[in-house]
Structures are given as structure tokens and as C-alpha cells.
C-alpha atoms as an extended CHARMM CRD file, in Angstrom:
* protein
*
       138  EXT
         1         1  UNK       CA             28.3000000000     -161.8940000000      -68.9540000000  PROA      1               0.0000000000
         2         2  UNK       CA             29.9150000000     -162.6720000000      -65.7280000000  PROA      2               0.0000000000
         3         3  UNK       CA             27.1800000000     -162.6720000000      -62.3450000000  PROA      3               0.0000000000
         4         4  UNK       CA             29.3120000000     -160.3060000000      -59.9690000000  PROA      4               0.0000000000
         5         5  UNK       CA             28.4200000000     -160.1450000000      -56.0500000000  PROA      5               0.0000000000
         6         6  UNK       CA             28.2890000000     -156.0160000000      -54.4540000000  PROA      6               0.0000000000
         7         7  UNK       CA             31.9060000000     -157.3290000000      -52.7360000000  PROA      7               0.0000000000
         8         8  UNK       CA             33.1910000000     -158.7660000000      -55.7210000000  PROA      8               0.0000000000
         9         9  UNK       CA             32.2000000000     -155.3720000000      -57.8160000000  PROA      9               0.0000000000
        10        10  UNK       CA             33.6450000000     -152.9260000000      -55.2010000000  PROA      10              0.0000000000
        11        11  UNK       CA             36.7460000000     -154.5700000000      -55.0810000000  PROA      11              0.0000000000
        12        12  UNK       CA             36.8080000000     -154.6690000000      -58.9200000000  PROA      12              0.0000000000
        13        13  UNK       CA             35.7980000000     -151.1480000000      -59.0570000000  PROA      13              0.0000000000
        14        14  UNK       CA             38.6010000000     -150.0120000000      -55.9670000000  PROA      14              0.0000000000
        15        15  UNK       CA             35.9150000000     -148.9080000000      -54.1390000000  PROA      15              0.0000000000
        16        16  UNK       CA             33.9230000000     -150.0340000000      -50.4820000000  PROA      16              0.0000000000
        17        17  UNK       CA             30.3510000000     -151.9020000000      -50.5520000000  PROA      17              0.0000000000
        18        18  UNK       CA             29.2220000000     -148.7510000000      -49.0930000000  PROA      18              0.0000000000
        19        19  UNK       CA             30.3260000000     -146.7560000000      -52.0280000000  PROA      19              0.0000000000
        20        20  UNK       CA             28.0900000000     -148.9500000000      -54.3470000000  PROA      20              0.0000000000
        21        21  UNK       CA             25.2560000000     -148.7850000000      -52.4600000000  PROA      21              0.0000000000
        22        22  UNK       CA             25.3260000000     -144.3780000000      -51.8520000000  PROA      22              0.0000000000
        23        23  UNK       CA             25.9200000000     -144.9020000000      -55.4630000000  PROA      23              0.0000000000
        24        24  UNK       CA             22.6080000000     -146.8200000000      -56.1670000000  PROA      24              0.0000000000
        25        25  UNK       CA             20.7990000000     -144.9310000000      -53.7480000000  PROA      25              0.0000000000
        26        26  UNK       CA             21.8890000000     -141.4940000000      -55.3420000000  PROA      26              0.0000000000
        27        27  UNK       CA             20.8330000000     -143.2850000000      -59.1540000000  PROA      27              0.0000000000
        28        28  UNK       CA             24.2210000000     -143.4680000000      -60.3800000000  PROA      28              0.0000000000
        29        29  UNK       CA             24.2560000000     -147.1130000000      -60.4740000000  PROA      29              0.0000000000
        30        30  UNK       CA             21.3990000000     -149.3080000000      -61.4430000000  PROA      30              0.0000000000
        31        31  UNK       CA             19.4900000000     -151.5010000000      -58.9450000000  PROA      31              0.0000000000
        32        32  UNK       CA             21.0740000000     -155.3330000000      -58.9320000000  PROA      32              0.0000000000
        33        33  UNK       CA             19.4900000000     -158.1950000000      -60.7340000000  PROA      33              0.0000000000
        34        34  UNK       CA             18.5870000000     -160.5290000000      -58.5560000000  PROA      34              0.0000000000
        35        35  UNK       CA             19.6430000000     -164.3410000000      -59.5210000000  PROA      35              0.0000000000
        36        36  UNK       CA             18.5300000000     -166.6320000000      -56.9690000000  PROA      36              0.0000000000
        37        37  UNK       CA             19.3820000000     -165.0570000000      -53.1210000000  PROA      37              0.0000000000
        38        38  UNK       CA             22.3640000000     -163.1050000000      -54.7040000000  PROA      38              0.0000000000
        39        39  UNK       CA             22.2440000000     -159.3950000000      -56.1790000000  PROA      39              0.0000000000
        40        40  UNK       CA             24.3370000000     -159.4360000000      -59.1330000000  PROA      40              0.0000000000
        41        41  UNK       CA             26.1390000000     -157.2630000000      -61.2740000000  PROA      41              0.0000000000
        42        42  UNK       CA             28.1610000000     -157.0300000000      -64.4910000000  PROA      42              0.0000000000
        43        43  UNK       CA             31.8140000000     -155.5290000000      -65.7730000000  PROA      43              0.0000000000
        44        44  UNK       CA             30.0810000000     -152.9150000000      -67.1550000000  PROA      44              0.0000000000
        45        45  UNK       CA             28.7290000000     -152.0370000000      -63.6010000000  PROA      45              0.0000000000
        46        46  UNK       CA             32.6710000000     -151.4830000000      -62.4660000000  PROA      46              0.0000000000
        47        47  UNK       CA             33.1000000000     -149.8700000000      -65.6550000000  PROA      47              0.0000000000
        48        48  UNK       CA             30.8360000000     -147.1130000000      -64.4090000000  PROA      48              0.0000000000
        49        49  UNK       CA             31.6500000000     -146.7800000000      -61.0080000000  PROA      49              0.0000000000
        50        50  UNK       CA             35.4440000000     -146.0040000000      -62.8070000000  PROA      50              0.0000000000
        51        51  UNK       CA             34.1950000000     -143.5460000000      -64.4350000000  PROA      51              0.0000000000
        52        52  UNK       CA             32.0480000000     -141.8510000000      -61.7200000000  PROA      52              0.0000000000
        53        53  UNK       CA             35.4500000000     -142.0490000000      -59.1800000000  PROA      53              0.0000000000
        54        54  UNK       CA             37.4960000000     -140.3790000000      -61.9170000000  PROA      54              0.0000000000
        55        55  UNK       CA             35.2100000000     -137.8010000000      -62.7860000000  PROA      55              0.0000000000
        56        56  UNK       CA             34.9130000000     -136.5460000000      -59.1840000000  PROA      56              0.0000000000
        57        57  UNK       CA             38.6390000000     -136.5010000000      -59.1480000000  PROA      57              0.0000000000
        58        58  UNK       CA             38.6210000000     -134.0180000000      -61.9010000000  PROA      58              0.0000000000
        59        59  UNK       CA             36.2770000000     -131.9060000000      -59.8520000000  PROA      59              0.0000000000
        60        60  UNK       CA             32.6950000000     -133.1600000000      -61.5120000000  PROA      60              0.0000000000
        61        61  UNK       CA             30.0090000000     -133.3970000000      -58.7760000000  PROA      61              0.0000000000
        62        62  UNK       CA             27.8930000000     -136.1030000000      -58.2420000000  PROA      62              0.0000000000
        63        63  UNK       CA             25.1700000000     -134.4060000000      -60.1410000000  PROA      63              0.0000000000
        64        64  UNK       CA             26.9180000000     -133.0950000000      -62.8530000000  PROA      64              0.0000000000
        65        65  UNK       CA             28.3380000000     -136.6860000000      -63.2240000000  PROA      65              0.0000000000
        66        66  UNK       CA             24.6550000000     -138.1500000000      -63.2570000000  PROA      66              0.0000000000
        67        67  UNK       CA             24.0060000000     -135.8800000000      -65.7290000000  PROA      67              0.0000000000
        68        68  UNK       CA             27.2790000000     -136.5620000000      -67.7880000000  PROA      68              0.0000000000
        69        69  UNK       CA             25.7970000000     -140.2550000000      -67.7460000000  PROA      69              0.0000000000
        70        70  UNK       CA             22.4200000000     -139.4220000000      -68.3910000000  PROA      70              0.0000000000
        71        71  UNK       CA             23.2470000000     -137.9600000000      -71.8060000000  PROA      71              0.0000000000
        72        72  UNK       CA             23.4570000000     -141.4590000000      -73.3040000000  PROA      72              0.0000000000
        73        73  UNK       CA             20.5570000000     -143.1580000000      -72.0450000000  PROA      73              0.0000000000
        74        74  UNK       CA             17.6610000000     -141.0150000000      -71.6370000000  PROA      74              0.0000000000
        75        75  UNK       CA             15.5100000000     -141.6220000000      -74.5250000000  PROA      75              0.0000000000
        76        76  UNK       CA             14.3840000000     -137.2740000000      -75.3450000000  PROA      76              0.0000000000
        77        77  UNK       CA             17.7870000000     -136.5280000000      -74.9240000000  PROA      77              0.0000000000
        78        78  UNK       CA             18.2060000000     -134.3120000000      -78.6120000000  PROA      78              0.0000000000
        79        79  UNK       CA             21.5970000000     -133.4200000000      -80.1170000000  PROA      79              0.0000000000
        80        80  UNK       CA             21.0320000000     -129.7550000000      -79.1340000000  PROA      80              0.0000000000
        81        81  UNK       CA             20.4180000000     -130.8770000000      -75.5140000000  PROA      81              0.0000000000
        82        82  UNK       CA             23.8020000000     -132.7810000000      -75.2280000000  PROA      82              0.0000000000
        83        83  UNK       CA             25.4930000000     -130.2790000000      -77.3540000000  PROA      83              0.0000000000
        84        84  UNK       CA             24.6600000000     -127.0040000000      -74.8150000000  PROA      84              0.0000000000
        85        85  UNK       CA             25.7640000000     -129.3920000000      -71.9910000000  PROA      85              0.0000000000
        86        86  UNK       CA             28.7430000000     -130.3630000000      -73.5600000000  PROA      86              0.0000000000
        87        87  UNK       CA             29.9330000000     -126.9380000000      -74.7550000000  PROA      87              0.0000000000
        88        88  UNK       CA             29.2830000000     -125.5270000000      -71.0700000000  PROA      88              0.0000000000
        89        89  UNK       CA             30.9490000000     -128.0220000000      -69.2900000000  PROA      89              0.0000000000
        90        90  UNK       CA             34.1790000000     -127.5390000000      -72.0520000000  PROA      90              0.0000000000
        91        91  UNK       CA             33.8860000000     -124.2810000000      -70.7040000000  PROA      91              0.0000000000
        92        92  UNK       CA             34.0600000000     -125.0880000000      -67.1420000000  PROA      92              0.0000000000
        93        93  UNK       CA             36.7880000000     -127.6060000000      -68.0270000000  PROA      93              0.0000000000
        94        94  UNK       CA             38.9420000000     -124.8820000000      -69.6120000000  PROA      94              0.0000000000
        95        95  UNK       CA             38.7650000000     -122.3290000000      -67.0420000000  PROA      95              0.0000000000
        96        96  UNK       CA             39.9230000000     -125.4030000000      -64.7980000000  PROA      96              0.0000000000
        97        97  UNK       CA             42.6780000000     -125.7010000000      -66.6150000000  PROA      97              0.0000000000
        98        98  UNK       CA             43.8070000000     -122.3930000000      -66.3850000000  PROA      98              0.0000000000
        99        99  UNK       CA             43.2460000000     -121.9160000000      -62.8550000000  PROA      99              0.0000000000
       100       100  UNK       CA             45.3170000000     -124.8030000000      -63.0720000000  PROA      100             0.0000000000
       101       101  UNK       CA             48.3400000000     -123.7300000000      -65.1080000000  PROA      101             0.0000000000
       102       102  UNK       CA             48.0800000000     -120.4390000000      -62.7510000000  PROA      102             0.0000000000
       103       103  UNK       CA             48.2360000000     -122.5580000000      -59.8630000000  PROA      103             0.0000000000
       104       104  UNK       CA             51.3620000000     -124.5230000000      -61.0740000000  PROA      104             0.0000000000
       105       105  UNK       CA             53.1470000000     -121.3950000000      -62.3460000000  PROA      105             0.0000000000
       106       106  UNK       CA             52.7480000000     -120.0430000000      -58.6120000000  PROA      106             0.0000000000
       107       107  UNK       CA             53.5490000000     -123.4300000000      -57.2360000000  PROA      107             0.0000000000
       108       108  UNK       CA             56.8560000000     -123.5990000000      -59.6830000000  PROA      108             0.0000000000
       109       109  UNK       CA             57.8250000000     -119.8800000000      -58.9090000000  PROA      109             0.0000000000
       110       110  UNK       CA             57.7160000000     -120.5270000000      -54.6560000000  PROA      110             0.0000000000
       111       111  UNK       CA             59.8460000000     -123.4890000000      -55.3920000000  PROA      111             0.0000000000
       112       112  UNK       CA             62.3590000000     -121.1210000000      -57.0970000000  PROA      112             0.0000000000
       113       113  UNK       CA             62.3150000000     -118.4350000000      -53.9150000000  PROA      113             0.0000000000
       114       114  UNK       CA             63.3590000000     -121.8440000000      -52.1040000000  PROA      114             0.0000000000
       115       115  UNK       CA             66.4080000000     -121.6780000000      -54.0200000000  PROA      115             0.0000000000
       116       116  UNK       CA             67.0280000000     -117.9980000000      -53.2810000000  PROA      116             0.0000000000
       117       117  UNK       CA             66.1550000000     -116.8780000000      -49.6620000000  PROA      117             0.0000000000
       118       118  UNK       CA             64.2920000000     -116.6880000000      -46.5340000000  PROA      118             0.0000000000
       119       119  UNK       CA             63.5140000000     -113.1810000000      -47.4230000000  PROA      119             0.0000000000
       120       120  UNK       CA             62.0880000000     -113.9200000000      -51.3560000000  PROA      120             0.0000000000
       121       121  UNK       CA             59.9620000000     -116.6990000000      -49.6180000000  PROA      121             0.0000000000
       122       122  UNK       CA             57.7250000000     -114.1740000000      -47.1310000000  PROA      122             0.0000000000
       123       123  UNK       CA             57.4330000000     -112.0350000000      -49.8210000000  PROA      123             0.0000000000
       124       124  UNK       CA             55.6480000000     -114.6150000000      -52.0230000000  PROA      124             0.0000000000
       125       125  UNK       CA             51.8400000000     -114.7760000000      -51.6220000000  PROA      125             0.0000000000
       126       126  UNK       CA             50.5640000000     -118.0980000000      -53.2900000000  PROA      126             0.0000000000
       127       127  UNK       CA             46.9270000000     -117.1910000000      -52.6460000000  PROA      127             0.0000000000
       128       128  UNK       CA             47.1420000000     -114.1780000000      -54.8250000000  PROA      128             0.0000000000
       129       129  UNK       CA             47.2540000000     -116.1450000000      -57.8660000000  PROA      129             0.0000000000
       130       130  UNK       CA             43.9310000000     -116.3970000000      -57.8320000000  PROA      130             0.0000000000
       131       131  UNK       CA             43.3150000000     -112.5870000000      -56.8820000000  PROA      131             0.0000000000
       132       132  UNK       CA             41.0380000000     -110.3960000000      -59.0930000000  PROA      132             0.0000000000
       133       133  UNK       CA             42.2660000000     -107.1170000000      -59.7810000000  PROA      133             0.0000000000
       134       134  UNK       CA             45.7040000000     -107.0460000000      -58.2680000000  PROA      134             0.0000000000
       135       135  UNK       CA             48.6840000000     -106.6580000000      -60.1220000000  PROA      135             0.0000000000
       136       136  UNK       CA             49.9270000000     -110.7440000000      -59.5050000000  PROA      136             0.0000000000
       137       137  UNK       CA             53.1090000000     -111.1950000000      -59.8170000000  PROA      137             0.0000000000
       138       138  UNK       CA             52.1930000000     -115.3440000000      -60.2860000000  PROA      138             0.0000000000
């Protein structure tokens, strides 16, 4: 296994120094080994740090990504345990995606009034395809 400095890591990672150490500090990321005066690292430290930067681009928070990676490695974690949390966060993942698609569809249908007129354009409310209980025409 490669010996990887904090620099070498962020940059591996295509994140700053500062990044890996909030990371450490907030658990996400184990402590260094120390070899000689250095702090070292391995790939699958950058490996991680991936996956943490993509998860909180899908909308995962810090702590539900701590947990995510906690569901591996802590040693009383049972199969019902990871199950529950799996089946919620499929559920939160779904109703993502379909706040999603509802969000495109509205985003697709304003770029069709663009084609039409000044006039269709006013009339088009993006933010009520969220809206509960009106009749949304997204």
C-alpha cells in the first residue's frame, strides 16, 4: 500500500487539505498513521473521501453519510439495523426523485412558453410545482 501525504490525498481525492482535516475532525475519515514525521494515508482513504463528496452532491448530509459508512464497520451493526436504514433512506431517495422528475417537467414546460410568448411566460409559476393542494398545472 502506497504512504500518501494529507496534500498528496486531497489532490487525489479533488478536494483542499482543509477538507480532509473537517473530515477527520467530524469522524468521517480516520486519524493518519504516522510513519516517521509524516501523517500518511492510503488509496482507500481517497476512495472514501469520493464517496463522502458524491453523496453530499446527491443531497446526503454529513451525518446521514457517517451513518451510510458506519453500516459496514461497526461491529453490533445486525441485518435488521442496516435493513430499516436502508429501506428509509430508499424512501427518501425516491421521493427525491420525484421531486425531481416534477422539477424537470416544470423546468421542460417554461422552456416551451419560451418558444411561445411573453405572455405564456408570466403566466408560468415554477415554484408551484412543488405546491400542496393546488391544482398544478406542472
Amino acid at each position: 500500500m502506497e504512504k500518501i501525504t494529507i496534500g498528496k490525498l486531497a489532490e487525489m481525492a479533488g478536494v483542499g487539505v482543509e477538507t480532509v482535516r473537517f473530515y477527520q475532525r467530524k469522524e468521517l475519515l480516520r486519524e493518519p498513521k504516522l510513519t516517521g514525521a509524516f501523517r500518511t494515508y492510503g488509496e482507500e482513504d481517497a476512495q472514501r473521501i469520493v464517496f463522502i463528496k458524491k453523496a453530499q452532491e446527491l443531497g446526503f448530509t454529513l451525518s446521514e453519510v457517517k451513518e451510510l459508512l458506519e453500516l459496514n464497520t461497526k461491529p453490533r451493526v445486525t441485518c435488521g439495523i442496516v435493513k430499516s436504514k436502508t429501506v428509509a433512506k430508499l424512501k427518501e431517495i425516491d421521493k427525491k426523485i420525484a421531486d425531481l422528475n416534477k422539477m424537470k417537467f416544470s423546468l421542460e414546460k417554461l422552456a416551451s412558453a419560451c418558444d411561445a410568448s411573453q405572455d405564456q411566460i408570466r403566466q408560468f409559476k415554477v415554484q408551484e410545482c412543488f405546491a400542496a393542494g393546488l391544482d398544478c398545472k406542472c
